[in-house]
DSSP file (Angstrom, degrees, kcal/mol; ACC not computed):
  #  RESIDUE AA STRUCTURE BP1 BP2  ACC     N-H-->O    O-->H-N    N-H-->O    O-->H-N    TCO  KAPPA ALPHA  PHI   PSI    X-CA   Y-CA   Z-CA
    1    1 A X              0   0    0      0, 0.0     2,-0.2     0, 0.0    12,-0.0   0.000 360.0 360.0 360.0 150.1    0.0    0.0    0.0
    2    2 A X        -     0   0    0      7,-0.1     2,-0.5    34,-0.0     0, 0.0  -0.657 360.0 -89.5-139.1 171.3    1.1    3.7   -0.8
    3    3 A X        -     0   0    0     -2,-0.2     2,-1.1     1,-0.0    37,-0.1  -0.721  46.8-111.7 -97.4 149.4    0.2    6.8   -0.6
    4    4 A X        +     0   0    0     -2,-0.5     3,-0.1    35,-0.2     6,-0.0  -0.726  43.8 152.1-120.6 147.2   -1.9    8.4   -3.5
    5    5 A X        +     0   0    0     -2,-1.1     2,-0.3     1,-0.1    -1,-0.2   0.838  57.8  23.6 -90.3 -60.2   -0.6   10.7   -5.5
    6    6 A X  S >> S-     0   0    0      1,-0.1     4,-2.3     4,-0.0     3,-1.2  -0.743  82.0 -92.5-130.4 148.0   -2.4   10.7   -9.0
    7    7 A X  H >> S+     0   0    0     -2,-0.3     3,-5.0     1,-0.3     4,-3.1   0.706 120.3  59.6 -15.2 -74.2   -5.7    9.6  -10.6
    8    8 A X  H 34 S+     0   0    0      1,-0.3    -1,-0.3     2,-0.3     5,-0.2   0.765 105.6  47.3  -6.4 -59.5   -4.4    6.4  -11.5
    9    9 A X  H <4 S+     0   0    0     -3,-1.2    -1,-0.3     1,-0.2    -2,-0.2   0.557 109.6  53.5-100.2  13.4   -3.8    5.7   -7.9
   10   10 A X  H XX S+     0   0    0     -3,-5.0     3,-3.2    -4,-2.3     4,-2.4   0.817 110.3  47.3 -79.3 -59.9   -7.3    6.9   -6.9
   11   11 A X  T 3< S+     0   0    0     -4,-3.1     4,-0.3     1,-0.3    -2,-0.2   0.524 119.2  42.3 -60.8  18.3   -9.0    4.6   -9.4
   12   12 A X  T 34 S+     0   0    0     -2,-1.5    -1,-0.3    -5,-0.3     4,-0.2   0.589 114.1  46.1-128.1  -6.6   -6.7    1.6   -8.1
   13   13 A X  T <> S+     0   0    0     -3,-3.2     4,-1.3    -5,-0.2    -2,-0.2   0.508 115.1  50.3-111.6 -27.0   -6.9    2.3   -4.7
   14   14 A X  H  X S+     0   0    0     -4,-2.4     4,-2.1     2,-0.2    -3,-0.2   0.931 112.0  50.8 -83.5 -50.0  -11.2    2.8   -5.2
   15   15 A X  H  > S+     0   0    0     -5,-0.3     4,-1.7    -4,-0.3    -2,-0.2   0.828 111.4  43.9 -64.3 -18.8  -11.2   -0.6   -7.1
   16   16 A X  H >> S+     0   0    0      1,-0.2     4,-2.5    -4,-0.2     3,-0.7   0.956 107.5  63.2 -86.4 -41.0   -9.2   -2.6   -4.2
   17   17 A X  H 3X S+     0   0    0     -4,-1.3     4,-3.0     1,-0.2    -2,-0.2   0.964 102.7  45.3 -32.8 -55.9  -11.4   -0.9   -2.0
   18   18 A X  H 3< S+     0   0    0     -4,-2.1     4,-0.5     1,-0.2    -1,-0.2   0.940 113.5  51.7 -47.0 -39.8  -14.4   -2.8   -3.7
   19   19 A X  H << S+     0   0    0     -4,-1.7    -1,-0.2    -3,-0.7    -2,-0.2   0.893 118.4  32.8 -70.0 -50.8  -12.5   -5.8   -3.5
   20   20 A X  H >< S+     0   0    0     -4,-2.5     3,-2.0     1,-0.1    -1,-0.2   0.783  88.9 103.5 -82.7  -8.3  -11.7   -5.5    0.3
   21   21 A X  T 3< S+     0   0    0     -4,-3.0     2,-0.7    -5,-0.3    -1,-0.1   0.821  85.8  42.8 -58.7 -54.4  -15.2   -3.5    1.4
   22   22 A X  T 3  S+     0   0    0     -4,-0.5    -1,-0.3    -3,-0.1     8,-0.1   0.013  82.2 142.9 -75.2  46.0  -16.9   -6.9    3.0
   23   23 A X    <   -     0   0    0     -3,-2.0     2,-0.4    -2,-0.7    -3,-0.0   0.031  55.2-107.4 -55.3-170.4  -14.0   -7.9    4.6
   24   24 A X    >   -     0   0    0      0, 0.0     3,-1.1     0, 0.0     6,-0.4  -0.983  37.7-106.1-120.2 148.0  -14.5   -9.6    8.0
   25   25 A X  T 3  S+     0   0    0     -2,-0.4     3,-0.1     1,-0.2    -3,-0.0  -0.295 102.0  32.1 -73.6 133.6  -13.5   -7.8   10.9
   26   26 A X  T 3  S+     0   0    0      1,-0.4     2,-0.3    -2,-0.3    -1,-0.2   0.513  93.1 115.2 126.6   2.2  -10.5   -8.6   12.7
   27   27 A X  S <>>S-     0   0    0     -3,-1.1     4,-2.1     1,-0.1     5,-0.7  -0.771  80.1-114.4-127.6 172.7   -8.5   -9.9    9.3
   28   28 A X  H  >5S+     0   0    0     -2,-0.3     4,-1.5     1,-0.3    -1,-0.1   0.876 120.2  57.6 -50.4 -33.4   -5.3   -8.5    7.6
   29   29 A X  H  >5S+     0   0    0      1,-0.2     4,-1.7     2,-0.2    -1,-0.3   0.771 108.4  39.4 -83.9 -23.9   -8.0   -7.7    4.6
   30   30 A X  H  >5S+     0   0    0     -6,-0.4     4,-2.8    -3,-0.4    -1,-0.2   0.901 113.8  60.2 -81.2 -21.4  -10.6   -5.4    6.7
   31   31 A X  H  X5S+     0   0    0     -4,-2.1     4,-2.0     2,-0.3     5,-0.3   0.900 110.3  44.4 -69.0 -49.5   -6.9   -3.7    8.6
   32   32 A X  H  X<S+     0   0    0     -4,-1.5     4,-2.5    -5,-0.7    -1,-0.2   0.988 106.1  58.3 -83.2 -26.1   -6.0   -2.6    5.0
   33   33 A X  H  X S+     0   0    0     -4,-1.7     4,-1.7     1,-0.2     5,-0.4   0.993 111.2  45.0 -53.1 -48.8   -9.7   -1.3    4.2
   34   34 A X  H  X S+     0   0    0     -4,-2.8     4,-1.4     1,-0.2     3,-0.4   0.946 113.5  46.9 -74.8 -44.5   -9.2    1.0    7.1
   35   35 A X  H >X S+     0   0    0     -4,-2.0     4,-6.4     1,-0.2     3,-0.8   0.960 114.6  46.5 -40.7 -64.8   -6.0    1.9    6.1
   36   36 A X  H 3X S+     0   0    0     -4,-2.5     4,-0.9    -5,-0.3    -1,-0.2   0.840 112.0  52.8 -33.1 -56.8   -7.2    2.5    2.4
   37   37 A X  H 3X S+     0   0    0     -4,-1.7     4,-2.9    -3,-0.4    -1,-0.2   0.756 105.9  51.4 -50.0 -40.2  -10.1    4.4    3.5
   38   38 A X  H <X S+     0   0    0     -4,-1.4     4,-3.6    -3,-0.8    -1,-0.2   0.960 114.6  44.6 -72.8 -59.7   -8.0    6.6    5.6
   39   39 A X  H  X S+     0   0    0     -4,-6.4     4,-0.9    -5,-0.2    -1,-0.3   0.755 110.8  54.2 -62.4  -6.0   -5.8    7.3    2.4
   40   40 A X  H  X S+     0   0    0     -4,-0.9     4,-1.1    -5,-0.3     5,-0.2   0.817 108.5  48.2 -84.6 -46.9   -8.7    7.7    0.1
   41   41 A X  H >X S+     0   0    0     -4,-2.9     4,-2.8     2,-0.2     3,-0.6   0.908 106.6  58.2 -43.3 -56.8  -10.3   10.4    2.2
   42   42 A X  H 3< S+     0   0    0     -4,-3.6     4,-0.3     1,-0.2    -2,-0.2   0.853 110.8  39.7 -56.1 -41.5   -7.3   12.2    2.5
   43   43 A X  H 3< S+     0   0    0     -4,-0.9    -1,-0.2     2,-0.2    -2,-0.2   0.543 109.3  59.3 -79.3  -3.2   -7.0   12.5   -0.9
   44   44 A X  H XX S+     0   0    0     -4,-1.1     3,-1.1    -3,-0.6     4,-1.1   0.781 107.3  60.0 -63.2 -68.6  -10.8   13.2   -1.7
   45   45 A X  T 3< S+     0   0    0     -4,-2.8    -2,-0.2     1,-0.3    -1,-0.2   0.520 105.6  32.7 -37.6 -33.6  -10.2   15.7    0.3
   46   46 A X  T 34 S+     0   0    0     -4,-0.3    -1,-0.3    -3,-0.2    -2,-0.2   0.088 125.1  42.4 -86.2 -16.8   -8.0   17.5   -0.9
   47   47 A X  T <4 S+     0   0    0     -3,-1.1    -3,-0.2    -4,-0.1    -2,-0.2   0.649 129.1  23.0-122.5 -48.8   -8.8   16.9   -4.5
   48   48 A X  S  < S-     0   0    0     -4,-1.1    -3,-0.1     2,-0.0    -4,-0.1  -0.551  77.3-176.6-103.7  83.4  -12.6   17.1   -4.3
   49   49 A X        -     0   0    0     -2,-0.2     2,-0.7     1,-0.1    -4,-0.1  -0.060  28.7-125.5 -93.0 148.9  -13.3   19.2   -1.2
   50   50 A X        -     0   0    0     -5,-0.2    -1,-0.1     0, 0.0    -2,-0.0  -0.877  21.6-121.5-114.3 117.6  -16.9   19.3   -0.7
   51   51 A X        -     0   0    0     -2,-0.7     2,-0.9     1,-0.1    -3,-0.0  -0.067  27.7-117.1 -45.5 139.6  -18.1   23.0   -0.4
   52   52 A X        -     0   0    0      1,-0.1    -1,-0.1    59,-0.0     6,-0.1  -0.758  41.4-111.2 -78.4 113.0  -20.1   23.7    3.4
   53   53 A X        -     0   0    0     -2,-0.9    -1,-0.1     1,-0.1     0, 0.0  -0.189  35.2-104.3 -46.4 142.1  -23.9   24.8    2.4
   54   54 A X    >>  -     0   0    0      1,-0.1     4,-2.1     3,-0.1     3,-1.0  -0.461  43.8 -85.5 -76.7 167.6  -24.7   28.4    3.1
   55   55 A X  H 3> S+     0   0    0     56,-0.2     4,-1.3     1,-0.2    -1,-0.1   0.384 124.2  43.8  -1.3 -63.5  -26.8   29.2    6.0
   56   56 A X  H 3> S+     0   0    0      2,-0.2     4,-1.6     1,-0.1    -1,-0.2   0.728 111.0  58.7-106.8 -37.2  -30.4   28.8    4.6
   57   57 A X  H X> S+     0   0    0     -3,-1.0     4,-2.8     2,-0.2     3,-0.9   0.983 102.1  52.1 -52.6 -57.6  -29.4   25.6    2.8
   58   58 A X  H >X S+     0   0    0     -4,-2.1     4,-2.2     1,-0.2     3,-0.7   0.967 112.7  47.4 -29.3 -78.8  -28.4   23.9    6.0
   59   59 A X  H 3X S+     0   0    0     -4,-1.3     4,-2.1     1,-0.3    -1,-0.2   0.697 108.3  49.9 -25.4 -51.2  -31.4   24.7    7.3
   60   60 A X  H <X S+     0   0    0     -4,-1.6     4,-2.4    -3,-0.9    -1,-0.3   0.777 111.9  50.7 -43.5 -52.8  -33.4   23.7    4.6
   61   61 A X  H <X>S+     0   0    0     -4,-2.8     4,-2.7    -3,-0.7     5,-0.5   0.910 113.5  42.3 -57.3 -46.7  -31.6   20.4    4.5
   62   62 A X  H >X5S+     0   0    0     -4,-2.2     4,-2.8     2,-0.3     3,-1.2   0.992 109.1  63.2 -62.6 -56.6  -32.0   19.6    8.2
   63   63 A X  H 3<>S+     0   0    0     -4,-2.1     5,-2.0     1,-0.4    -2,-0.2   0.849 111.3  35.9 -39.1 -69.8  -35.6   20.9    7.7
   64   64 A X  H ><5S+     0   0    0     -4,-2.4     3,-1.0     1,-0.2    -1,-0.4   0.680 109.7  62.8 -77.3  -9.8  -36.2   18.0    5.3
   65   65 A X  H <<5S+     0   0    0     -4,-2.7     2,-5.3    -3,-1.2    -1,-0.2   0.918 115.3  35.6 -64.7 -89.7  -33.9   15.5    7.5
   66   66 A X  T 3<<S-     0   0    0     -4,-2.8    -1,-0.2    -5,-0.5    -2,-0.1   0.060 111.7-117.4 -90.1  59.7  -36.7   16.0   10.4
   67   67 A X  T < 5 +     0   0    0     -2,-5.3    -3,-0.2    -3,-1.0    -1,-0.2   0.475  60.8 154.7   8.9  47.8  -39.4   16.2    8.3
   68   68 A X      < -     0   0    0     -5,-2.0     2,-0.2    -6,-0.1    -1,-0.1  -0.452  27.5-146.6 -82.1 172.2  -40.4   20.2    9.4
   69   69 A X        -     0   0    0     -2,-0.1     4,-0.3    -6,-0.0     3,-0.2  -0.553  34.2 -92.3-114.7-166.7  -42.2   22.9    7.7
   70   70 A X  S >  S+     0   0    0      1,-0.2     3,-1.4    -2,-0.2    17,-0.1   0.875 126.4  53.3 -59.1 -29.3  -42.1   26.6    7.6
   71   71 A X  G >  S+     0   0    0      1,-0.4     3,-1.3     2,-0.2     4,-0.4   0.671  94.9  66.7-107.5 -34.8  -44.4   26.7   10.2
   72   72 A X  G 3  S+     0   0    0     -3,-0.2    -1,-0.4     1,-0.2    -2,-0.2   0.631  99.4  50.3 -75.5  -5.1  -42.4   24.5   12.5
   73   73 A X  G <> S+     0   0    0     -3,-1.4     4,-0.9    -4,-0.3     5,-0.5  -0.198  81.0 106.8-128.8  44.4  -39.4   27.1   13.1
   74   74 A X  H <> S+     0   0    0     -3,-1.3     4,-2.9     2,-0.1     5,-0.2   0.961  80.1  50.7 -75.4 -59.1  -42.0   29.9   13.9
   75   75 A X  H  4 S+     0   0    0     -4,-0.4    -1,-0.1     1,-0.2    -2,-0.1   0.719 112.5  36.0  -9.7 -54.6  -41.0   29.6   17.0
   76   76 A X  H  4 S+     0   0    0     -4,-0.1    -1,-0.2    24,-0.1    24,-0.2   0.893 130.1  34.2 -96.6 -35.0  -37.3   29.7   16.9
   77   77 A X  H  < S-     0   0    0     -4,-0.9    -2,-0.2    23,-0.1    -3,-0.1   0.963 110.4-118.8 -79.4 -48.0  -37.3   32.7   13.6
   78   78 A X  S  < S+     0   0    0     -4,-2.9     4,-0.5    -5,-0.5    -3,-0.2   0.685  70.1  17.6  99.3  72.5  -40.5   34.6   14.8
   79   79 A X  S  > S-     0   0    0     -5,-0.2     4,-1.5     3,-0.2    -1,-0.1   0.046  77.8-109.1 106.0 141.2  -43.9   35.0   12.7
   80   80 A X  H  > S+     0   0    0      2,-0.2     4,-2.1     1,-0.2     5,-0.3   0.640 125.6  56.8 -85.3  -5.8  -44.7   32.7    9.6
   81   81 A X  H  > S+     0   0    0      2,-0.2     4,-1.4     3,-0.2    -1,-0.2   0.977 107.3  48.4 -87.3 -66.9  -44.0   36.1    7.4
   82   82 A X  H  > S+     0   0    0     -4,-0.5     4,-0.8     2,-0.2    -2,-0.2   0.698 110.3  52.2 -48.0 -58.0  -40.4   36.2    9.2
   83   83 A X  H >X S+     0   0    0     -4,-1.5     4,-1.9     2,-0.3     3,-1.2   0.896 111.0  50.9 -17.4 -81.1  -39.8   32.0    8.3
   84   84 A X  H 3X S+     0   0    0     -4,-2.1     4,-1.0     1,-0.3     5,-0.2   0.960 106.2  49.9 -49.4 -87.8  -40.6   32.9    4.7
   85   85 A X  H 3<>S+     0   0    0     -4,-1.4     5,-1.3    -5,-0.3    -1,-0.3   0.513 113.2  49.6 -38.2 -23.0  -38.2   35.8    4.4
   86   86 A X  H X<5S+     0   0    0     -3,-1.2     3,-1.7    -4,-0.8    -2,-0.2   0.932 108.6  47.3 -19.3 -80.4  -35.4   33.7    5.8
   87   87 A X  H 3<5S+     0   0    0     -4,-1.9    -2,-0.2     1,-0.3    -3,-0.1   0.737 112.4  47.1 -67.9 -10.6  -35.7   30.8    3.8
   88   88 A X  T 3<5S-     0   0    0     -4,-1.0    31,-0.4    -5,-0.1    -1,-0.3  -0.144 115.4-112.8-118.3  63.2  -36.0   32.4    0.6
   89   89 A X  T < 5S+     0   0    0     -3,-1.7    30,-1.1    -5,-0.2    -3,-0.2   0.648  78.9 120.7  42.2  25.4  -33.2   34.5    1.3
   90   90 A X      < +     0   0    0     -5,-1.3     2,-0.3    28,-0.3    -4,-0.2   0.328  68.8  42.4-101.3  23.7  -34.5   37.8    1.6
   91   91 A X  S    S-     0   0    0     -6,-0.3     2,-0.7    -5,-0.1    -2,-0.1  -0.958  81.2-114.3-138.4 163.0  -33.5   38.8    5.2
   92   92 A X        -     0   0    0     -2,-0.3    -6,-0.1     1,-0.1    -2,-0.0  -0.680  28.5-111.7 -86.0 111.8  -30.7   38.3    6.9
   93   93 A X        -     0   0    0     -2,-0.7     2,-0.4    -7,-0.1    -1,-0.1  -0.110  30.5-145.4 -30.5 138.4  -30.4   35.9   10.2
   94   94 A X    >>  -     0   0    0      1,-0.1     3,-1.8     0, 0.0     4,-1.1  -0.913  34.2-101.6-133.8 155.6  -29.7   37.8   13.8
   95   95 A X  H 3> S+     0   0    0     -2,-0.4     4,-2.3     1,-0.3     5,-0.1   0.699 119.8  51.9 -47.3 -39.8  -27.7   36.2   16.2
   96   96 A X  H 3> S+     0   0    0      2,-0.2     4,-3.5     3,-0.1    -1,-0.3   0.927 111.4  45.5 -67.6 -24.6  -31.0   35.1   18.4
   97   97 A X  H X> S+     0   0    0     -3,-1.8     3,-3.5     1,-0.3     4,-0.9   0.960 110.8  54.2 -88.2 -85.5  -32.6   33.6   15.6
   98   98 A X  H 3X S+     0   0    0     -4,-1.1     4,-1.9     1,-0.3    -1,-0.3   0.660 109.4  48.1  19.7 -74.3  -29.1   32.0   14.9
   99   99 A X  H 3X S+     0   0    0     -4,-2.3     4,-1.1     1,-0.2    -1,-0.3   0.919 114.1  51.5 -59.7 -33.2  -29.1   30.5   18.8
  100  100 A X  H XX S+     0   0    0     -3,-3.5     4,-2.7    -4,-3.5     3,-0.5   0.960 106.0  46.9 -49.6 -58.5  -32.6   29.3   18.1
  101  101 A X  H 3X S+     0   0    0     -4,-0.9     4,-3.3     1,-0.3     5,-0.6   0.886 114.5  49.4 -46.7 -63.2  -32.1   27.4   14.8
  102  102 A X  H 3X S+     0   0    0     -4,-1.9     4,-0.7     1,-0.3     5,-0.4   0.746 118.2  40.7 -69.7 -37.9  -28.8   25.5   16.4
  103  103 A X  H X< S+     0   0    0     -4,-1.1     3,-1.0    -3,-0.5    -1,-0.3   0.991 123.4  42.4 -98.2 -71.8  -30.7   24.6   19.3
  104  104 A X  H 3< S+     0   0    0     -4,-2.7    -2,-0.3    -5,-0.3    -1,-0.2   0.813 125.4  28.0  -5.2 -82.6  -33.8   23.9   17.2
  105  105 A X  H 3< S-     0   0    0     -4,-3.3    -1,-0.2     2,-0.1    -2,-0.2   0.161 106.2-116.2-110.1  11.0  -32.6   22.1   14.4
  106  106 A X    <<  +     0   0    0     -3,-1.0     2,-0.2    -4,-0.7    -3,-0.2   0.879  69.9 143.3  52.2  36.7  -29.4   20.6   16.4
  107  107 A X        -     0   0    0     -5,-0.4    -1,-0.1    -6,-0.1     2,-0.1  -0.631  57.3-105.6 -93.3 150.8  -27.1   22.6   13.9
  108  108 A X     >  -     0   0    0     -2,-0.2     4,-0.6     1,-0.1     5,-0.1  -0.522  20.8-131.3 -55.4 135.7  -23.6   24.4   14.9
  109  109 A X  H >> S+     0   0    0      1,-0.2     3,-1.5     2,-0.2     4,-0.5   0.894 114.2  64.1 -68.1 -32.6  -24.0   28.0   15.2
  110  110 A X  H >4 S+     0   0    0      1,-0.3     3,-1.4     2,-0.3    -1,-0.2   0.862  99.3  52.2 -48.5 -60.8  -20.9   27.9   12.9
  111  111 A X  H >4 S+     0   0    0      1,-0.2     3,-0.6     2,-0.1    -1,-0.3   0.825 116.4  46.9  -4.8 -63.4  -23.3   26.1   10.1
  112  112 A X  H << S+     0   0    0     -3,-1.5    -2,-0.3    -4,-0.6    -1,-0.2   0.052 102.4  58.5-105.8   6.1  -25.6   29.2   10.8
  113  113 A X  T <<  +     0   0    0     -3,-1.4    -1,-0.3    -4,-0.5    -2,-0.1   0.322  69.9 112.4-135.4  24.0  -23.5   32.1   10.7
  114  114 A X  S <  S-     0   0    0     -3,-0.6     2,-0.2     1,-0.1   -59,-0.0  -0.306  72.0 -91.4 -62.8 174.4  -21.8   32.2    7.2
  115  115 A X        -     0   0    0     -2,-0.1     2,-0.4   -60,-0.0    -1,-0.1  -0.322  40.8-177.2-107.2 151.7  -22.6   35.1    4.6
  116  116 A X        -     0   0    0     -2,-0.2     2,-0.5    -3,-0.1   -24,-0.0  -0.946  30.3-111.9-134.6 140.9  -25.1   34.6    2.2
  117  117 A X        -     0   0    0     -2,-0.4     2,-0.2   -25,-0.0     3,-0.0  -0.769  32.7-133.1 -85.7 142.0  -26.3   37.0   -0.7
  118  118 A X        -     0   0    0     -2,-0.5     2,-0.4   -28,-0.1   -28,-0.3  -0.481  23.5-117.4 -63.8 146.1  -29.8   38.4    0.0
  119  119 A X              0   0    0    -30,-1.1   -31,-0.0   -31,-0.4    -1,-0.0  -0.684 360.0 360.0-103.0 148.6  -32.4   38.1   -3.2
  120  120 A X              0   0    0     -2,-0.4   -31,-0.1    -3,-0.0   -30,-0.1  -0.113 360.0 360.0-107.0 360.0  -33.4   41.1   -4.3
């Protein structure tokens, strides 16, 4: 095993992966899946980094994760008119609304406080 470098040694390092994926645990072949995995990430990473969703997507996402509606983060935004302008991105989130959601929707404020353009 190696480290990978180049295409090649993603697509050869993703096909022994296939090969080892049901290994059983506890045997030399499932020790080199975790190894593999670890190098495969690393280079996934680094080669296709996957962008954090802004603000109102997270939300959105989580929303459909734990099957809410608008209606269900009245509460945490304030007023079903206040929901709506949030999610389609024509006001901006404030730092309570922010504590709500996280709390709410069992998000990182970190998620919840990136910049977003406003719609117009």
């Amino acid at each position: 095993m190696k480290l990978i470098k180049t295409k090649e040694d993603y697509q050869a390092a993703l096909k022994r992966m296939e090969i080892l994926f049901d290994a059983a645990i506890g045997t030399p072949e499932s020790d080199e899946a975790d190894v593999l995995a670890l190098l495969i990430d690393a280079y996934e990473q680094q080669y296709y980094p996957i962008e954090a969703p802004d603000p109102i997507e997270a939300i959105k996402i989580r929303m459909e994760e734990m099957q809410l509606k608008q209606v269900d983060l009245i509460e945490a935004i304030g007023g079903k008119s206040r929901v709506s302008e949030i999610l389609n991105k024509r006001r901006k989130l404030s730092v309570e609304m922010i504590r709500n959601l996280a709390s709410r929707l069992h998000l990182s404020a970190n998620s919840l406080i990136g910049d977003y353009q406003l719609v117009r």
